[in-house]
N, C-alpha and C positions, 0 to 999 in steps of 0.2 A: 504493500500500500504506500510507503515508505517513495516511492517513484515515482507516484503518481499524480502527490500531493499539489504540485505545480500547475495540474487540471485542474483545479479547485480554486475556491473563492474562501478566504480566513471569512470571520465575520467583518473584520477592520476594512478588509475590502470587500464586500456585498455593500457593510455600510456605508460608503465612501460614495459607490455607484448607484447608490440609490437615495443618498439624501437622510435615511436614516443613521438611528443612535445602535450601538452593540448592545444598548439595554435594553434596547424593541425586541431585537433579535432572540437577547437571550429568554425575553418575557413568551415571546411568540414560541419557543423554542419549551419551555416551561409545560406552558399549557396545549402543549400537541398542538400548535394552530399551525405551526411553520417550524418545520427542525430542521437540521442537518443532515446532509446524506450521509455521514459518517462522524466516529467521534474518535480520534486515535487512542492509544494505550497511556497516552499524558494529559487526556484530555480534550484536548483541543479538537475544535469543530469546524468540520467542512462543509463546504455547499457547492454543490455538483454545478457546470457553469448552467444548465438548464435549469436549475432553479432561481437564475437569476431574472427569468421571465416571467414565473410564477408569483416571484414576490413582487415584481411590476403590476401585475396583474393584483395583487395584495392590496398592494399599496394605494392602484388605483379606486378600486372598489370600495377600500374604506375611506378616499375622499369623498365618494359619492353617498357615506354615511350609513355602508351596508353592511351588515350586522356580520361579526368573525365565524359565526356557524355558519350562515348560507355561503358565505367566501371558500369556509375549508371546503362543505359540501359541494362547489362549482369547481374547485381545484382538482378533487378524485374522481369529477364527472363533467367534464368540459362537452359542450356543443352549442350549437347551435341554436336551438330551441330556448334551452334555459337563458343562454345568456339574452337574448331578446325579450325572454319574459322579467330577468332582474331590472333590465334596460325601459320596459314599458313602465311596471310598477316603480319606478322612483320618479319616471317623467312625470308618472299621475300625481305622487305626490309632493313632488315642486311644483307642478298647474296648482293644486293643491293651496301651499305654502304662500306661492306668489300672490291667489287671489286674496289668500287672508292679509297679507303684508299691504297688500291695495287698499283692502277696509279697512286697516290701522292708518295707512295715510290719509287718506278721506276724512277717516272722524277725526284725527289729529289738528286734520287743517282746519275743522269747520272749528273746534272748539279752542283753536290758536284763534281764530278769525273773530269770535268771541268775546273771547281776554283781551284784543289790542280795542274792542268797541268798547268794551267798559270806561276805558281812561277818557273819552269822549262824552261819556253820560251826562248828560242835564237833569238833577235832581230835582223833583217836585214842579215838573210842570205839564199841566193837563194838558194833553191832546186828544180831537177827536180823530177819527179815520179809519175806513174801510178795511176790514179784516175778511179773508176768504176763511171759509168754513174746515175743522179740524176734529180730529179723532180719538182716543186717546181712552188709557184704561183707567176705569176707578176704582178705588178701593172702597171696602165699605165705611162704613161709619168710626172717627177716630173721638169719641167725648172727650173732652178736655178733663171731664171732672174723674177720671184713669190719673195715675198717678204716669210720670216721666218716661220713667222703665217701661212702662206695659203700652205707652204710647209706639215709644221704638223697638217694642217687641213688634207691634202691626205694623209700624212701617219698614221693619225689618223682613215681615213674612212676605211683605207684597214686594220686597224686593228681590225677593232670594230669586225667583226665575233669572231678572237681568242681569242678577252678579254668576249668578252660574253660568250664564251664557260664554261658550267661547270666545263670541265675537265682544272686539272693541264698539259697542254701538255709540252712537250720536242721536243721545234720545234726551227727549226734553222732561222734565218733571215739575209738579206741582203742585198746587193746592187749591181747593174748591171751599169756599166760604160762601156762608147761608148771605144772604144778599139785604135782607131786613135787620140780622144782625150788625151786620155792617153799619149800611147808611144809617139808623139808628145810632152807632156807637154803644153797642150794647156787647156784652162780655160775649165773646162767641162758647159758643155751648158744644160745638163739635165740627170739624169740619174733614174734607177727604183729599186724598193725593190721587192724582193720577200719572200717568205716566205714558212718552208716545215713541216706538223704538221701529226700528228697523224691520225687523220681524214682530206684529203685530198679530202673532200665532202664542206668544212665548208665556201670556196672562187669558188666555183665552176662558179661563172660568169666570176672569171676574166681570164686573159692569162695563159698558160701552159707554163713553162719555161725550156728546157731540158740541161743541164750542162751534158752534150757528155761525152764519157768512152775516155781514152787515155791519153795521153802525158802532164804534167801543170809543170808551174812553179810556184811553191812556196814562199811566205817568210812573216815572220810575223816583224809587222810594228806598230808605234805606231802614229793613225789616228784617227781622233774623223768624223763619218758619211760620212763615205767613202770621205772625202777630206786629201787628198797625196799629201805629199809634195816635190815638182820637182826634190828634191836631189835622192830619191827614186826612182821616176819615170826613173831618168836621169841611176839610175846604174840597173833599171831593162831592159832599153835600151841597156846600155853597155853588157849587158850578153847575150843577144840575136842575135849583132852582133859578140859576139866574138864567140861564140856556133856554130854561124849560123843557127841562130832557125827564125823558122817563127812563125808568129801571125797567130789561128786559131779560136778566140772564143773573144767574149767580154772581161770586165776585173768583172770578181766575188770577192767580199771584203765581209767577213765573220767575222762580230762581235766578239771579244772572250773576253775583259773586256769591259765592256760600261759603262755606268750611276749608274749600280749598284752597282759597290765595286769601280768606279772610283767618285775624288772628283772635278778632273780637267782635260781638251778635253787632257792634253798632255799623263796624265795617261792612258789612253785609250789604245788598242790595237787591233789589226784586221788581218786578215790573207788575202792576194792578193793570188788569185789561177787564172794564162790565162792557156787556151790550145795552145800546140805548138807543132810543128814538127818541124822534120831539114830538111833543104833545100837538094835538091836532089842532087848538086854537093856537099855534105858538105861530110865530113867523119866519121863515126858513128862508 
């Protein structure tokens, strides 16, 4: 054997020629995935020079992130067949991979596009204006008069679909307030969240909630979980008698800074949207 040694690759040279470490080797070598064609009487370990195709062939397949069993299994049974089947099943799942990485950038960008409108925000000032018609899931009933915990226990429960969802979604959330509690300024008694995603399969037991095309009034407010403070209330009232606007829809509060880039409830900000008409003696 002693002669022939010269036909052979040390590991120092496999490793050399192929970019890996003699610790691959000797690991690969360990666990029966890749050994030596021989091992002399001092030790030392050979690789036949056609193994050095093999481990190309190794080395390739595991950048393509394919598992060391199917690799040795492909190495003692090479053709045709298989190797076009490993070849189709990783394309599917990088088609796969990429579409998901597309939906990470998509909701990335909208809720970047977001965070730079905040800094823009004009606080406390009413507008009226045309809203198209929207969809969205509700939860049931959350009473205030539940203590803290058991609040964010329900809003916990109605969340769990979206958070388990694999996907990054770019979903909107938020809260539904009794509409007489409101404009009154009366202590809200209970109010509901909804929420509108992507896959609007993913809550499908709970209520349908439809936020009507037409007439709103506007204004962004700085409110921490839809709790508004009566000064606001008081001059969303004012505006509605001087307009002569009527209430036609609940009161919808729409998140726009929260918990996430805020440090404290006053930081916070949210957008009030009611639907309204004018009354029919009013003058338009």
């Amino acid at each position: 054997m002693k002669n022939t040694v010269k036909d052979y690759f040390t590991p120092g040279e496999l490793a050399k020629l192929t970019g890996i470490s003699k610790q691959i080797l000797l690991y690969y070598d360990k666990n029966n995935i890749f050994s030596p064609s021989f091992v002399d009487d001092n030790g030392y370990r050979y690789y036949s020079l056609s193994q050095y195709f093999s481990l190309e062939i190794l080395i390739t397949m595991r950048k393509l992130d394919i598992p060391l069993q199917d690799i040795m299994f492909y190495l003692k049974n090479k053709n045709l067949h298989d190797l076009k089947k490993i070849y189709t099943l990783k394309l599917h799942e990088y088609q796969d991979k990429i579409k998901q990485l597309q939906q990470y950038e998509s909701a990335l960008a909208k809720r970047l596009m977001r965070l730079e409108k905040i800094e823009s925000i004009r606080l406390n000032q009413i507008m009226l204006s045309e809203q198209s018609e929207e969809l969205y899931y509700r939860s049931a009933d959350i009473p205030l008069s539940i203590t803290p915990k058991k609040r964010i226990l329900k809003i916990a429960e109605y969340m769990f679909p979206h958070l388990r969802s694999k996907l990054l979604e770019d979903c909107v959330i938020g809260f539904q307030l009794n509409k007489d509690e409101f404009i009154q300024c009366q202590k809200l008694s209970k109010y509901n969240i909804f929420i509108q995603t992507v896959d609007m399969n993913i809550n499908k037991d709970t209520d349908i909630l439809k936020k009507e095309s037409g007439l709103y009034l506007s204004l962004y407010c700085n409110c921490h979980y839809g709790l508004i403070d009566d000064d606001i209330k008081l001059n969303i009232k004012n505006f509605i008698n001087i307009n002569k606007l009527s209430i036609c829809s609940d009161v919808f509060v729409f998140p726009i800074r929260n918990y996430w880039s805020a440090t404290t409830n006053s930081e916070e900000i949210s957008q009030i949207c009611i639907q309204v008409e004018y009354m029919k003696d009013s003058v338009q």
